[in-house]
C-alpha positions as CSV (number, residue, x, y, z in Angstrom):
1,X,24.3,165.8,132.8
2,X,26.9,168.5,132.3
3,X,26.5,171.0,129.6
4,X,29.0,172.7,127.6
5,X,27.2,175.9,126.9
6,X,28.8,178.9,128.2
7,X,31.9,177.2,129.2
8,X,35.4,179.0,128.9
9,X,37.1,177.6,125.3
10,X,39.2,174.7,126.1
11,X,37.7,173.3,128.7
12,X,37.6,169.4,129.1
13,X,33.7,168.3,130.4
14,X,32.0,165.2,131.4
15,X,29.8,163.1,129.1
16,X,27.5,161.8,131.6
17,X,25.7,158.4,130.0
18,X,21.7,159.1,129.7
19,X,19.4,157.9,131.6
20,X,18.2,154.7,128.9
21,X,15.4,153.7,130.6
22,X,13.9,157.8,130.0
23,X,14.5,157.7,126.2
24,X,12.3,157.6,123.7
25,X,13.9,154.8,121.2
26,X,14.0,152.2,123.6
27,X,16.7,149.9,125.4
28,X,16.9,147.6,122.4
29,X,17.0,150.2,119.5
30,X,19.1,152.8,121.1
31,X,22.1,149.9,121.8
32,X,21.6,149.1,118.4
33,X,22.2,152.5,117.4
34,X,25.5,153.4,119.5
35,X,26.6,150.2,117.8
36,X,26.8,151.8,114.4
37,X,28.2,155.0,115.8
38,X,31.0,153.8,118.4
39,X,34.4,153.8,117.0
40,X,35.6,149.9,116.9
41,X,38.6,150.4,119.0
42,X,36.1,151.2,121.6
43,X,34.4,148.4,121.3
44,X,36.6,145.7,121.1
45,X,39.5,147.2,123.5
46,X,39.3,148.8,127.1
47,X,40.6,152.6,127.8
48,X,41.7,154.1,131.5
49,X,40.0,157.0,129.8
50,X,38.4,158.5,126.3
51,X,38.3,161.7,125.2
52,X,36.4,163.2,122.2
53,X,37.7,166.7,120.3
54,X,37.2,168.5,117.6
55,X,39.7,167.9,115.4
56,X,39.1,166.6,111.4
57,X,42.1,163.8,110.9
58,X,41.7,161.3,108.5
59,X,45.7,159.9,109.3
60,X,44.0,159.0,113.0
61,X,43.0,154.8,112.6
62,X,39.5,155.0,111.2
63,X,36.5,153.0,112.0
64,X,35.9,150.0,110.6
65,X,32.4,150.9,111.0
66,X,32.4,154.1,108.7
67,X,30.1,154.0,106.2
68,X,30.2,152.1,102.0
69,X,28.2,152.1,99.3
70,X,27.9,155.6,99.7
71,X,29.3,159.0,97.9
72,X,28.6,160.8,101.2
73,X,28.1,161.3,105.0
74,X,30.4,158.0,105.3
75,X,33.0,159.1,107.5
76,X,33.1,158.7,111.0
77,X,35.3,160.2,113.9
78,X,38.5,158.8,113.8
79,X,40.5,157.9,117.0
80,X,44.5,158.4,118.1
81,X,46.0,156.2,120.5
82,X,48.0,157.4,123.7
83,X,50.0,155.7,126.6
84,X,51.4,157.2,129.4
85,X,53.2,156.7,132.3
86,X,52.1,157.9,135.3
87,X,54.1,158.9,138.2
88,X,52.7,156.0,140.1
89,X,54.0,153.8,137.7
90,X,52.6,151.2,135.1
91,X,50.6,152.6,131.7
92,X,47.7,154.7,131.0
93,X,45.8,153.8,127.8
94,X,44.1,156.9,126.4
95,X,42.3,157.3,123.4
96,X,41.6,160.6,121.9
97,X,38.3,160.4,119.2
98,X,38.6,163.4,116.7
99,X,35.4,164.8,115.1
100,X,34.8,167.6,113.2
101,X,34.9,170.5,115.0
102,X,31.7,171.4,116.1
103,X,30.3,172.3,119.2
104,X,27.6,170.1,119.1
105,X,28.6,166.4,117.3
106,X,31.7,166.6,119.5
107,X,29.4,166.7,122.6
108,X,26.7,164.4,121.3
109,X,29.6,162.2,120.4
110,X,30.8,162.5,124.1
111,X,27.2,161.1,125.0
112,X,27.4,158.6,122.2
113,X,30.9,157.0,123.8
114,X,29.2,157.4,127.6
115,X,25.9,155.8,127.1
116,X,27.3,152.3,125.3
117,X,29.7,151.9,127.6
118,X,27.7,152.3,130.5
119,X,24.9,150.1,128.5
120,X,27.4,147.3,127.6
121,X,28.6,147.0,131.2
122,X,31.5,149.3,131.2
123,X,32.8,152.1,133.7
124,X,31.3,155.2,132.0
125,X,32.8,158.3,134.3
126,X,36.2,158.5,132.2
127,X,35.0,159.9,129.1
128,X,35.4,163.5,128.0
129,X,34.8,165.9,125.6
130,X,36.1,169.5,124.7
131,X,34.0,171.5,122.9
132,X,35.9,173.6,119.8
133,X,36.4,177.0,119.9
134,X,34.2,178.9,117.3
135,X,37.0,179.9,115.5
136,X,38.2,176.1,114.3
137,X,34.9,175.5,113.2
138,X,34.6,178.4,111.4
139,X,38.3,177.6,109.9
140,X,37.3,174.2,109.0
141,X,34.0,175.1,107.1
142,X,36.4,177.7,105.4
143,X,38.0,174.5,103.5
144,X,34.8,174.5,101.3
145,X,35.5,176.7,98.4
146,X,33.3,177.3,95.4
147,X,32.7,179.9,92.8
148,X,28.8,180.6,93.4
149,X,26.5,183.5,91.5
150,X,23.0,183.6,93.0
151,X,22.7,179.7,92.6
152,X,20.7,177.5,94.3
153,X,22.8,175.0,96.3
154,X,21.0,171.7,97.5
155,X,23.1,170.1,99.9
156,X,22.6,167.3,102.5
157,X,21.4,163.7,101.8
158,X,20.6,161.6,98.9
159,X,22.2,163.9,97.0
160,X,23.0,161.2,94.5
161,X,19.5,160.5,93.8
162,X,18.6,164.3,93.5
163,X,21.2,165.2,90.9
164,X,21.7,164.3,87.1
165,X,22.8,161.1,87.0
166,X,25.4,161.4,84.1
167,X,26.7,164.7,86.1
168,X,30.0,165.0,87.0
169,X,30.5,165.3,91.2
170,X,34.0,167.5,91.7
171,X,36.2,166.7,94.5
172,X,37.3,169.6,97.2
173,X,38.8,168.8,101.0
174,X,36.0,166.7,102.0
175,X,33.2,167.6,100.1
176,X,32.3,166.9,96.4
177,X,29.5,168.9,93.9
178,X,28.1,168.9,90.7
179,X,26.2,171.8,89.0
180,X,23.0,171.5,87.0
181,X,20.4,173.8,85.2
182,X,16.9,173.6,86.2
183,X,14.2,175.2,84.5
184,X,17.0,178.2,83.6
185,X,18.1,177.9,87.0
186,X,21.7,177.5,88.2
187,X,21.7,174.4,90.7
188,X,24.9,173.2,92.7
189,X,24.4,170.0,94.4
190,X,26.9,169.5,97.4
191,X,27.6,166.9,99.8
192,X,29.9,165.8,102.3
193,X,32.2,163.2,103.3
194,X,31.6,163.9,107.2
195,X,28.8,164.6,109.3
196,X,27.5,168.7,109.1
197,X,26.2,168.2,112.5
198,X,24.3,171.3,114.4
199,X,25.8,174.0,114.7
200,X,28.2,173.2,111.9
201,X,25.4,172.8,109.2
202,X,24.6,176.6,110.2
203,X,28.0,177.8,109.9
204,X,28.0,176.0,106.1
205,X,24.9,178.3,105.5
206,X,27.0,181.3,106.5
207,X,30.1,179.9,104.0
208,X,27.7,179.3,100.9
209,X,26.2,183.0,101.2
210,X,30.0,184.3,101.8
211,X,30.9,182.7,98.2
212,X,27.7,184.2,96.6
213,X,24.7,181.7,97.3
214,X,21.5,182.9,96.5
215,X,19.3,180.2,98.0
216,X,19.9,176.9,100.3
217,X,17.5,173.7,100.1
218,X,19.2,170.8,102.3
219,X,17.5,167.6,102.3
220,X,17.8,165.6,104.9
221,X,16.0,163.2,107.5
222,X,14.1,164.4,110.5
223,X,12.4,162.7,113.9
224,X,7.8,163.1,113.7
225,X,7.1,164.3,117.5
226,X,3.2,163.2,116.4
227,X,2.5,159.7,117.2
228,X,0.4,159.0,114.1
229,X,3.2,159.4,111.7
230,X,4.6,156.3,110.2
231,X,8.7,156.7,109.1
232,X,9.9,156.9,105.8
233,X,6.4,157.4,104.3
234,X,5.5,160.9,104.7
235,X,8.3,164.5,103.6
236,X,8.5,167.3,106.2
237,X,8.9,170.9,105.5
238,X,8.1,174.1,107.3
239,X,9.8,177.9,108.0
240,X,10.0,178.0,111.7
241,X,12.5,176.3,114.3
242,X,12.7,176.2,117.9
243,X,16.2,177.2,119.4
244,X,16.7,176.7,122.7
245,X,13.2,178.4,123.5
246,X,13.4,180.7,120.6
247,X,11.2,180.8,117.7
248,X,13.5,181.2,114.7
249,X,11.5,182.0,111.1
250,X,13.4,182.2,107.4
251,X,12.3,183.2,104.0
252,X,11.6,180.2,102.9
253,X,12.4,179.2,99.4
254,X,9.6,176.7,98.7
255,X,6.7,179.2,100.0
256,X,3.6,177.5,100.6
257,X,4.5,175.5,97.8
258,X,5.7,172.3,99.4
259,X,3.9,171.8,102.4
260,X,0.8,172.0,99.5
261,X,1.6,168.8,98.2
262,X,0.8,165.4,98.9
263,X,2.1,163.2,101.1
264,X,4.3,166.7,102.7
265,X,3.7,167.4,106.2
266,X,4.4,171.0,108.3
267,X,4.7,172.2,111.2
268,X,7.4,174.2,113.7
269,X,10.7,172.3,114.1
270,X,12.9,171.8,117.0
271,X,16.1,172.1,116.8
272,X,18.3,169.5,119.3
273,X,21.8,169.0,119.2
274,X,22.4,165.3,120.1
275,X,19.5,162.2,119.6
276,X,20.5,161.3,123.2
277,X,18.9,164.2,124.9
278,X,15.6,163.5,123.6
279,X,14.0,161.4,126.1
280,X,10.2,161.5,127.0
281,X,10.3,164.7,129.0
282,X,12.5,166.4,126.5
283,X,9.1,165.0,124.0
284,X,6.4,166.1,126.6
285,X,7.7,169.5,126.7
286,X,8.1,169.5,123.3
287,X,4.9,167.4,121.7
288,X,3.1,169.9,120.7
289,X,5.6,170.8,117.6
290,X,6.2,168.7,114.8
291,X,9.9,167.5,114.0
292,X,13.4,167.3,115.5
293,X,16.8,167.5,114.0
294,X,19.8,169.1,114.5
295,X,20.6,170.9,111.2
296,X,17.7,172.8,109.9
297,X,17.5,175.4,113.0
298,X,21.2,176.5,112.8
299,X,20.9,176.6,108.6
300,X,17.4,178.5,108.4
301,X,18.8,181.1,111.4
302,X,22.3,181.6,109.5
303,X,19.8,182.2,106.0
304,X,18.1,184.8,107.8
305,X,20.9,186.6,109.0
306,X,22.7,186.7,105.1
307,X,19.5,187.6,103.8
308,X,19.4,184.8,101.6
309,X,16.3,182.2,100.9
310,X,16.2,178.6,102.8
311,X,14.2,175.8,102.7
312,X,13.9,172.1,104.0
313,X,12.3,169.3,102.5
314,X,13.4,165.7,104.3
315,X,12.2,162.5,104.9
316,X,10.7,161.6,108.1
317,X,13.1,158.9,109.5
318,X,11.6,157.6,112.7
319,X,9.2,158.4,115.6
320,X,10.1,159.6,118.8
321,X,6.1,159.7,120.1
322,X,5.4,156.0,118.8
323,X,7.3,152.7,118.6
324,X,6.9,151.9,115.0
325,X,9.6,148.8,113.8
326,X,11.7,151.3,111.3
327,X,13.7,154.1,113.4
328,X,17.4,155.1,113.3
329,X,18.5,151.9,114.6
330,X,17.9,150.1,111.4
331,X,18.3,152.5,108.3
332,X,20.2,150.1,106.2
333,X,17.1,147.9,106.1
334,X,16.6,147.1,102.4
335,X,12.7,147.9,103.0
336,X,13.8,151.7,104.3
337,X,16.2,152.1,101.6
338,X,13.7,151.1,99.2
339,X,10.9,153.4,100.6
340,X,13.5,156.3,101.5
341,X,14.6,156.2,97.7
342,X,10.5,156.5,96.5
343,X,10.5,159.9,99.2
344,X,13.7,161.3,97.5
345,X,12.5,161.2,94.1
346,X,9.3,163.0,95.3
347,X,11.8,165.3,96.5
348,X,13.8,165.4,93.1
349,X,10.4,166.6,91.6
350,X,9.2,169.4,94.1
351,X,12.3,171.2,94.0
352,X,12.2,171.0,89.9
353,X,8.7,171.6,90.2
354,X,8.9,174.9,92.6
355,X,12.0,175.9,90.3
356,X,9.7,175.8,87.0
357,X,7.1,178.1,89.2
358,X,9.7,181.0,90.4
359,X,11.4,183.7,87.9
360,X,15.3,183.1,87.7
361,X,16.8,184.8,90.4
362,X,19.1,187.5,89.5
363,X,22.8,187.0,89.6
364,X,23.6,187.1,93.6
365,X,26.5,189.6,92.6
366,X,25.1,191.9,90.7
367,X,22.0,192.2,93.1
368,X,21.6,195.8,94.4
């Protein structure tokens, strides 16, 4: 499989389709999965060749399999149409997919596009991706614009559930929030329209300290690596991520506070940047942790470096160590909606609860 790391800006890779047979969801659920992810002019039309970038346009024809019934995280990549002529003569049909620019969801998107159509049958070797120079990430994060003092900002999923429900959500270039006071506490909740995918949910981390954050709690979903963990009934939490090899710590803003509760598990968290790489010997080398995600590694390591508090608290989604019949194939399932909505309340409460337990936090710009 050919990685992007290290490679000059602007240059166009391979996404090699996985080996399906090697990962841990499964032939059935993984096709199941892409399904919900591919972009419908993918599957419905054939392309000489496909090409993902990182490039946030919402005039580009947008999937028809984009989220609804949501406030946020319903957007998916959208996709440009080109034909050309080549010298030979006839008409190539190219289609360009535009993501938000990040290093990682434009490469796991790559593997996304390459795995179904190798799985449904399809020639595979023409899809491409080039990964975003750092500066257009960082310029597109910059969009997000708020007037923080030393608040705590929640941001991430369910956000709906987690803030006042007669609250007011304000609209900005792809993102929308709502503040709150908690037990004399400044709260912002904030969500967005597209996915903060890996390295993009660290650079986020780095924005909100910029503007005057004082501490970060994103909620989210995350994979168990422990086979005796059943999804969507247990919360994760924890203050140390693996990073490619390195062990990356934070201050963590729930302290031993959360992991203390019931029904909360802990551990050490890996940090991977696409679902597609983690097959069973990316989980043998990696069983002895405790979740995976591709968020909370980038956001805790950007925290540490702005000197500011972060902390996790997230459902546990699916299983990558045992087939249980809920995984991320089949979120929508009224039953997993039903139980995920039990786990965020639980969430709702913890943060409340760990808010009631700490002294207000000094204004974050009048801080020596």
């Amino acid at each position: 499989m050919t990685l992007h790391r290290g490679a000059p800006e602007g240059t166009v890779l391979r996404a090699d389709p996985i080996d399906i047979d090697g990962h841990t969801m499964g032939p059935d659920s993984l096709l199941r999965y892409l399904r919900i992810k591919v972009h419908h002019l993918i599957q419905e039309h054939p392309w000489d060749s496909v090409g993902v970038v990182g490039d946030y346009d919402r005039t580009a024809v947008i999937s028809r399999h984009e989220k609804t019934g949501k406030l946020f995280n319903t957007e998916r990549p959208t996709a440009e149409v080109h034909t050309e002529r080549p010298a030979a003569g006839g008409h190539d049909r190219r289609l360009v997919v535009k993501t938000f620019p990040g290093v990682d969801y434009v490469r796991h998107y790559g593997l996304i596009i390459a795995t179904y159509l190798a799985m449904t049958g399809r020639p595979a070797d023409t899809v491409t991706y080039r990964p975003p120079p750092p500066a257009d990430s960082r310029r597109a994060v910059r969009r997000l614009d708020l007037d923080l003092d030393g608040d705590l900002v929640v941001v991430g999923w369910g956000l709906t559930h987690l803030a006042p429900a007669d609250g007011v959500w304000t609209r900005g270039p792809g993102y929308a929030w709502q503040r709150a006071t908690v037990h004399g506490r400044r709260v912002v909740y904030l969500g967005f329209l597209h996915s903060i995918w890996g390295d993009v949910a660290g650079l986020v981390v780095d924005r909100l300290a910029e503007l005057g954050a004082g501490d970060v709690v994103y909620v989210g979903k995350v994979g168990a690596l422990a086979p005796d963990i059943e999804p969507n009934t247990w919360l994760a939490t924890g203050r140390e991520s693996l990073i490619d090899g390195t062990l990356v710590t934070w201050n963590d803003f729930f302290g031993d506070y959360a992991a203390a509760q019931p029904g909360v598990r802990t551990g050490v968290h890996v940090t991977s940047p696409s679902v597609l790489l983690e097959d069973r010997d990316w989980l043998t080398k990696h069983s002895e942790h405790a979740f995976v995600d591709p968020e909370i590694g980038p956001m805790g390591a950007a925290a540490h470096r702005a000197g500011i508090g972060f902390g996790y608290l997230h459902v546990i989604s699916n299983n990558l160590a045992r087939h249980y019949p809920a995984d991320l194939s089949n979120e929508r399932h009224g039953d997993v909606v039903r139980r995920r909505a039990d786990l965020v309340d639980r969430i709702r409460h913890i943060i409340a609860d760990r808010l009631a337990a700490r002294p207000t936090r000094p204004s974050g710009r009048n801080r020596p």
